[in-house]
N, C-alpha and C positions, 0 to 999 in steps of 0.2 A: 421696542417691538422686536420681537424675535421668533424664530420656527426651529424646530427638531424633526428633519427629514430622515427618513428613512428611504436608501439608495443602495441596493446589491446586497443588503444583509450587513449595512454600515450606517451609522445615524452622525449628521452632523447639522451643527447649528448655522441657523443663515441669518444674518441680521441685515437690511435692507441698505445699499452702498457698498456692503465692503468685499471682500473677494475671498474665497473659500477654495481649496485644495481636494482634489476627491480624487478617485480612482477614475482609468482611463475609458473616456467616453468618443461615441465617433460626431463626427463633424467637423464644424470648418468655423477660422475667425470669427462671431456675430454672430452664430449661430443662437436661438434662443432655444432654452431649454427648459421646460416643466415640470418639477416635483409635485409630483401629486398625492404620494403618502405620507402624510404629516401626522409626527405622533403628537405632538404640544405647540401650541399656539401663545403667545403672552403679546397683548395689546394694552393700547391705554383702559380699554375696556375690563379685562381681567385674564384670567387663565384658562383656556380650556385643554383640556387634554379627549385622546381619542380610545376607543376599545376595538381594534387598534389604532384607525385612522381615525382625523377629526374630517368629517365632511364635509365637502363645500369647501373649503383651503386647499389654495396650492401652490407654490413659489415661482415665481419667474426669475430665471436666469439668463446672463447671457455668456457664451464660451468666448474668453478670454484668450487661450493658447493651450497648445501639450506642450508637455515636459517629461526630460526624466530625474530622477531624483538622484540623491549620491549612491556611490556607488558600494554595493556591501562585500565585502571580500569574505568569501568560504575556504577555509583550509583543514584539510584532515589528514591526520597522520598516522600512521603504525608502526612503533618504535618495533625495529630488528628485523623489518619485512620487507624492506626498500619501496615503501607505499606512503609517497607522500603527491598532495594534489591541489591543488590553488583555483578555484574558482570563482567569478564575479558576477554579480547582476545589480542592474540598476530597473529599478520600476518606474514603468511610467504614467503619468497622471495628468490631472487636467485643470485647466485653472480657470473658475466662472466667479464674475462679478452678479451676485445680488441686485437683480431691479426693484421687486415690491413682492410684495406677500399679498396676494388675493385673499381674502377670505368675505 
């Protein structure tokens, strides 16, 4: 059994127990969290899919922790112009464990 959520304009798959990475969301440890735009459903039952959502579905999660990710280093140069620049950023994201899929 599995779900295809759609979250900020990012679709990820959720399958019931296991813990999924997403972009940063607000809340606190235990927090439960609702996906309510489900584009595909797959149960013992069969396959449904949504135009766009499937209705009636919706994912229960719970927030696990933030994080931030590695870190990506930006460097840009300009040969013979004494232009050169080093920059970093790390993104940060959110880590939810999968309870059940409502449908």
């Amino acid at each position: 059994m599995y779900a295809m959520v759609e979250d900020r304009g990012k679709q990820y798959k959720m399958v019931p127990g296991e813990t999924v990475v997403i972009d940063l969301l607000d809340g606190e440890s235990g927090t439960e969290i609702r996906f309510d735009k489900v584009l595909v459903v797959r149960t013992d039952a069969g396959m449904r899919t949504g135009e766009p959502y499937v209705s009636g579905v919706a994912v229960v999660t719970e927030l696990v922790d933030h994080f931030r990710g590695v870190k990506i280093v930006i460097g840009k140069y300009k040969r013979r112009k004494n232009y050169n620049r080093k920059n970093g950023h790390r993104q940060p994201y959110t880590r939810v464990r999968v309870k059940e899929i409502v449908a």
